[in-house]
Biotite code that builds the C-alpha atoms (Angstrom):
import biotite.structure as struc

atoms = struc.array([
    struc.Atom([-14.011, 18.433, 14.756], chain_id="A", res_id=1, res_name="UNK", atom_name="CA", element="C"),
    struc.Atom([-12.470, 15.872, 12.330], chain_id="A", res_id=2, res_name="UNK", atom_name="CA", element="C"),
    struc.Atom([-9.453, 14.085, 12.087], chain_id="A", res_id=3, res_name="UNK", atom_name="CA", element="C"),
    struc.Atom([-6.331, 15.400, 10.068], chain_id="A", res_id=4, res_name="UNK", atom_name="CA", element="C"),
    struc.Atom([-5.435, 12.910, 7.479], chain_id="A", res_id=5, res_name="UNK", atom_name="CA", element="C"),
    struc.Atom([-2.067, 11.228, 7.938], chain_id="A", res_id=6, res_name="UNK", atom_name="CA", element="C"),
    struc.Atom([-0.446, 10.828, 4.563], chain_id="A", res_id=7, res_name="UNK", atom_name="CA", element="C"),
    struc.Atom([2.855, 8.948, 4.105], chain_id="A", res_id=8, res_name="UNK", atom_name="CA", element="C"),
    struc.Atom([4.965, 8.897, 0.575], chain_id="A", res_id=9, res_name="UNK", atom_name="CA", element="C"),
    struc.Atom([7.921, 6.977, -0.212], chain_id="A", res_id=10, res_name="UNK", atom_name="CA", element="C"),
    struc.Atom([9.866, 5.485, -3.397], chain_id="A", res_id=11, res_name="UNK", atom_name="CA", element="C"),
    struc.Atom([9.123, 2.009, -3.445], chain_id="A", res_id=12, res_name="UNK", atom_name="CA", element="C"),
    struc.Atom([9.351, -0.872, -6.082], chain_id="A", res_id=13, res_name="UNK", atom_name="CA", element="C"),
    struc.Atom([6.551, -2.686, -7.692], chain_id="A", res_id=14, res_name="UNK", atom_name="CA", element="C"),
    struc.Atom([6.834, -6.305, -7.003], chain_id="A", res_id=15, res_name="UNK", atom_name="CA", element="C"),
    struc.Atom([5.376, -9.545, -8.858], chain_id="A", res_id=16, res_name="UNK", atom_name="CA", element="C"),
    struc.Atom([4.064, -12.424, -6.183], chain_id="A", res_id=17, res_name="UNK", atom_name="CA", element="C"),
    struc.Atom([3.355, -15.514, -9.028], chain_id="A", res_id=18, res_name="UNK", atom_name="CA", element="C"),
    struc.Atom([-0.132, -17.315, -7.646], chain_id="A", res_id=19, res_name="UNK", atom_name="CA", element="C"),
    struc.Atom([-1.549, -20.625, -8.691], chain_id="A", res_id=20, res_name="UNK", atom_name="CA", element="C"),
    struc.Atom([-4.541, -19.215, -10.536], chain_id="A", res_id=21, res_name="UNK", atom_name="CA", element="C"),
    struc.Atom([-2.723, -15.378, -10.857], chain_id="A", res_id=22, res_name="UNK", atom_name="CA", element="C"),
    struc.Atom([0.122, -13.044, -10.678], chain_id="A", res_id=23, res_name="UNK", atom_name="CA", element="C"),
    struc.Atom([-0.688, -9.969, -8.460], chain_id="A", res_id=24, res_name="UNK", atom_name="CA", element="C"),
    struc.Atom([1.738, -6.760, -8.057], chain_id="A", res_id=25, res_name="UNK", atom_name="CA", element="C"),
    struc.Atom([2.715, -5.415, -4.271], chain_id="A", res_id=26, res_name="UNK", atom_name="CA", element="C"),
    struc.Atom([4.372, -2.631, -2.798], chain_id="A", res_id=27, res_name="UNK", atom_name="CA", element="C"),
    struc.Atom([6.482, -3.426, 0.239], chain_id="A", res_id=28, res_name="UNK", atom_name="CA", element="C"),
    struc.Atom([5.908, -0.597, 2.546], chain_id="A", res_id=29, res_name="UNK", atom_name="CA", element="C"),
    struc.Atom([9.558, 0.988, 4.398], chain_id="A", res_id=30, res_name="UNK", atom_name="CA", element="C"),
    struc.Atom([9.780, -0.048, 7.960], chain_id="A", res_id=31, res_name="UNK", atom_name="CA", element="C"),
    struc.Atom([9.514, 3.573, 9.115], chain_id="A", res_id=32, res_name="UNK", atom_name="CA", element="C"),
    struc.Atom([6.063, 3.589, 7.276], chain_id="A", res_id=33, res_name="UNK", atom_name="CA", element="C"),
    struc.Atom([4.603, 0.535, 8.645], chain_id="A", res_id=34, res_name="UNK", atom_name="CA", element="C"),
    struc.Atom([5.865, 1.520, 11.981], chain_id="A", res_id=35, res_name="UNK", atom_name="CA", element="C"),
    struc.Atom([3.934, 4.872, 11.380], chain_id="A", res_id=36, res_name="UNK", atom_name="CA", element="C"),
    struc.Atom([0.926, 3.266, 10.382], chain_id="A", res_id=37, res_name="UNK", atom_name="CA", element="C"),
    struc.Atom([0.803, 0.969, 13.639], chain_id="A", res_id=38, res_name="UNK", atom_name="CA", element="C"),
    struc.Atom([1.397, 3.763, 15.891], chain_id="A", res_id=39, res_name="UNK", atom_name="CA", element="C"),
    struc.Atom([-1.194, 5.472, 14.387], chain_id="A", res_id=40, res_name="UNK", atom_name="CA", element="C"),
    struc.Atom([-4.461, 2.649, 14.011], chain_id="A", res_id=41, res_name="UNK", atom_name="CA", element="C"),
    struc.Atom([-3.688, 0.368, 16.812], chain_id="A", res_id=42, res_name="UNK", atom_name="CA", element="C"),
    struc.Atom([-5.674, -2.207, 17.100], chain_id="A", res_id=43, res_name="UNK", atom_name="CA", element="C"),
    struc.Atom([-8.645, -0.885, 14.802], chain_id="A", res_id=44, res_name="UNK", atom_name="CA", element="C"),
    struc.Atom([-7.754, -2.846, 11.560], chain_id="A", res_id=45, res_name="UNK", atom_name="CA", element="C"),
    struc.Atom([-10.427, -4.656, 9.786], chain_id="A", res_id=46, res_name="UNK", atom_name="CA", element="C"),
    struc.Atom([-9.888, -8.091, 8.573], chain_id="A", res_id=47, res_name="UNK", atom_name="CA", element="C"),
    struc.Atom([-6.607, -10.067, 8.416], chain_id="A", res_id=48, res_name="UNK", atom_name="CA", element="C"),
    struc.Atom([-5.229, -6.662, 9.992], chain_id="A", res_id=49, res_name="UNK", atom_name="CA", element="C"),
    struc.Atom([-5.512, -4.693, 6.777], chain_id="A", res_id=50, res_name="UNK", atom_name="CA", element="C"),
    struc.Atom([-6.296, -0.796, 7.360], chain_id="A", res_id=51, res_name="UNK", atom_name="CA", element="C"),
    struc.Atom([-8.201, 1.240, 4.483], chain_id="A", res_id=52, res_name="UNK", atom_name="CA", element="C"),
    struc.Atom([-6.059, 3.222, 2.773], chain_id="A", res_id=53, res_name="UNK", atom_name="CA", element="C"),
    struc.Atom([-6.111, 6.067, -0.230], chain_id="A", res_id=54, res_name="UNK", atom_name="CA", element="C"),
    struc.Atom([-3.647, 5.177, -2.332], chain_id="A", res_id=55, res_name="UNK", atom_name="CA", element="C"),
    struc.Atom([-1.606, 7.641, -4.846], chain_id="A", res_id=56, res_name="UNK", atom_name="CA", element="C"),
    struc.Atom([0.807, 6.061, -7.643], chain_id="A", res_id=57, res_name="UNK", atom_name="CA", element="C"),
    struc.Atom([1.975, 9.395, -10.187], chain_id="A", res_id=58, res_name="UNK", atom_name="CA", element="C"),
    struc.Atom([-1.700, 10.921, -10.931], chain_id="A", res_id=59, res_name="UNK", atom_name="CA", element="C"),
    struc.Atom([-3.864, 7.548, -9.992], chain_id="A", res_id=60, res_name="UNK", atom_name="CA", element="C"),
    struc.Atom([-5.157, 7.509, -6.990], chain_id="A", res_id=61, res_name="UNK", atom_name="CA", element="C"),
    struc.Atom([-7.859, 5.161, -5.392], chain_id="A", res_id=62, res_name="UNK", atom_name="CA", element="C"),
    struc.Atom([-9.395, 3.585, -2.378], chain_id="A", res_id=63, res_name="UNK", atom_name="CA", element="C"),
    struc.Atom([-7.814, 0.535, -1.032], chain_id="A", res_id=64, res_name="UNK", atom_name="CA", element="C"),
    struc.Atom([-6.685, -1.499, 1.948], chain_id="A", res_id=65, res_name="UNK", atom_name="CA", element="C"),
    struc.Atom([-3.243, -2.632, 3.245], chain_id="A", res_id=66, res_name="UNK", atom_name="CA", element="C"),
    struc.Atom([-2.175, -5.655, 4.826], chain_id="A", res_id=67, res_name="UNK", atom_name="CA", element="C"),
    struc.Atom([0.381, -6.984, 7.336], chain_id="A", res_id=68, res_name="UNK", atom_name="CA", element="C"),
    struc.Atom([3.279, -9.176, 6.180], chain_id="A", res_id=69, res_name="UNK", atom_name="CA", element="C"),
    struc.Atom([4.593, -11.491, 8.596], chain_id="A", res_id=70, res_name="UNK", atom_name="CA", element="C"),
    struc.Atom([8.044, -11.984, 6.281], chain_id="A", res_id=71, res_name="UNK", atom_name="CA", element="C"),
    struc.Atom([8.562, -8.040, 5.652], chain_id="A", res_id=72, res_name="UNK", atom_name="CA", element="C"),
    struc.Atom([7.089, -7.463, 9.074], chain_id="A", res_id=73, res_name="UNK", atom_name="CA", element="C"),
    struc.Atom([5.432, -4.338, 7.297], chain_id="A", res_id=74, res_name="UNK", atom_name="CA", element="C"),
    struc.Atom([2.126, -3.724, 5.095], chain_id="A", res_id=75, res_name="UNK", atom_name="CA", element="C"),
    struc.Atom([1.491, -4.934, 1.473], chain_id="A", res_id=76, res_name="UNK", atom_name="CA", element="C"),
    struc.Atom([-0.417, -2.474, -1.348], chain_id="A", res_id=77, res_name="UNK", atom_name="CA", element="C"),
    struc.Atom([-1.822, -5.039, -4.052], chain_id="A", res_id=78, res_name="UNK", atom_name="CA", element="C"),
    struc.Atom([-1.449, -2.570, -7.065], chain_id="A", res_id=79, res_name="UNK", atom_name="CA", element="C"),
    struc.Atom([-4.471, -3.258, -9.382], chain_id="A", res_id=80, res_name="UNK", atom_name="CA", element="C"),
    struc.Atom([-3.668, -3.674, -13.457], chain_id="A", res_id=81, res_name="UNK", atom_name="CA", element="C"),
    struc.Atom([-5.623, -0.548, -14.223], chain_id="A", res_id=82, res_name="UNK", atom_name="CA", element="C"),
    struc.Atom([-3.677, 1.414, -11.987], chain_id="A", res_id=83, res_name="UNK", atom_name="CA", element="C"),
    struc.Atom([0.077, -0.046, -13.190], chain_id="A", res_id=84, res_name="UNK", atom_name="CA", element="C"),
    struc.Atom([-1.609, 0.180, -17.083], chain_id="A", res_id=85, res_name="UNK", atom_name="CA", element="C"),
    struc.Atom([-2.501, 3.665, -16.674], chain_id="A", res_id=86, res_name="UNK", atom_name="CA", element="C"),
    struc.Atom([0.907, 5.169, -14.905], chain_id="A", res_id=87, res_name="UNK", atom_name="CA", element="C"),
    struc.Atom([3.557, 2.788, -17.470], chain_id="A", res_id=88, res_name="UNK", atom_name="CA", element="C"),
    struc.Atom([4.713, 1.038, -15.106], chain_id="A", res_id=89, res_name="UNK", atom_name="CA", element="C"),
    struc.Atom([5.532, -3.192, -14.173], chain_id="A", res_id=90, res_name="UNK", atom_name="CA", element="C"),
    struc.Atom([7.303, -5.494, -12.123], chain_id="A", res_id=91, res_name="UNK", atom_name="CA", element="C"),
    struc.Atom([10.762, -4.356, -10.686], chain_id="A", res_id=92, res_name="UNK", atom_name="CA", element="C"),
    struc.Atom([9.972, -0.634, -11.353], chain_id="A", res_id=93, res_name="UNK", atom_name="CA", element="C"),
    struc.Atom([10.213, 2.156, -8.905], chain_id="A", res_id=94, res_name="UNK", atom_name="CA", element="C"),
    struc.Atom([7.532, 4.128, -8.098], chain_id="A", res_id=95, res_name="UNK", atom_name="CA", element="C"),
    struc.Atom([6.790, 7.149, -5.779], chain_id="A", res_id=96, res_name="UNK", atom_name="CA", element="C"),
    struc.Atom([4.141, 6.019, -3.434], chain_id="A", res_id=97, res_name="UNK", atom_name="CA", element="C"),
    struc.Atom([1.632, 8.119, -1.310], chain_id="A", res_id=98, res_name="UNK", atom_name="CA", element="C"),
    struc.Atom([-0.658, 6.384, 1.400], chain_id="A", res_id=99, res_name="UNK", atom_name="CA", element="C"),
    struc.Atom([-3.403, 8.189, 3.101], chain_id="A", res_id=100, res_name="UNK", atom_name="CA", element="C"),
    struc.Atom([-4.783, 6.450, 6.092], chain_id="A", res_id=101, res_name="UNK", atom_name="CA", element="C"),
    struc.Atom([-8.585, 6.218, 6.007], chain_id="A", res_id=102, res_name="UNK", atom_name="CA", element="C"),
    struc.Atom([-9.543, 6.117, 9.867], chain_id="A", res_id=103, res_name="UNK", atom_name="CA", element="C"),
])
């Protein structure tokens, strides 16, 4: 018997962190999400504490990892160019946001 997939969606908004070398985009997962996802993995993350994901942003979806933030005290979702190129979409925009938790 398998395990039903846990699936979480929220509106979120695209931010810009400005590196040394590179900018990368992140979604800031709600509290209530993040709290979900701990419940649900425990202590079976991988490394730095990230947990595999399926990630869904309009009609892109692909296969990713989150990770904790010790500031937000919830997850991160780096949001890779192709991705923001292909659904319009930059810095400071909303965006409806589906995680699937790959256990």
């Amino acid at each position: 018997m398998g395990r039903r997939a846990v699936r979480y969606e929220a509106d979120c908004e695209l931010w810009l962190w400005p590196g040394e070398k590179a900018a990368w985009h992140f979604v800031t997962l709600p509290p209530e999400t993040a709290a979900g996802v701990r419940a649900l993995v425990g202590g079976r993350t991988r490394g730095w504490g990230s947990v595999r994901v399926e990630a869904t942003i309009g009609k892109t979806s692909w296969r990713t990892s989150i990770f904790p933030d010790s500031k937000s005290g919830s997850f991160l979702l780096p949001v890779k160019a192709q991705v923001r190129v292909r659904e319009g979409v930059a810095a400071g925009d909303r965006v409806r946001l589906a995680v699937e938790i790959l256990l």
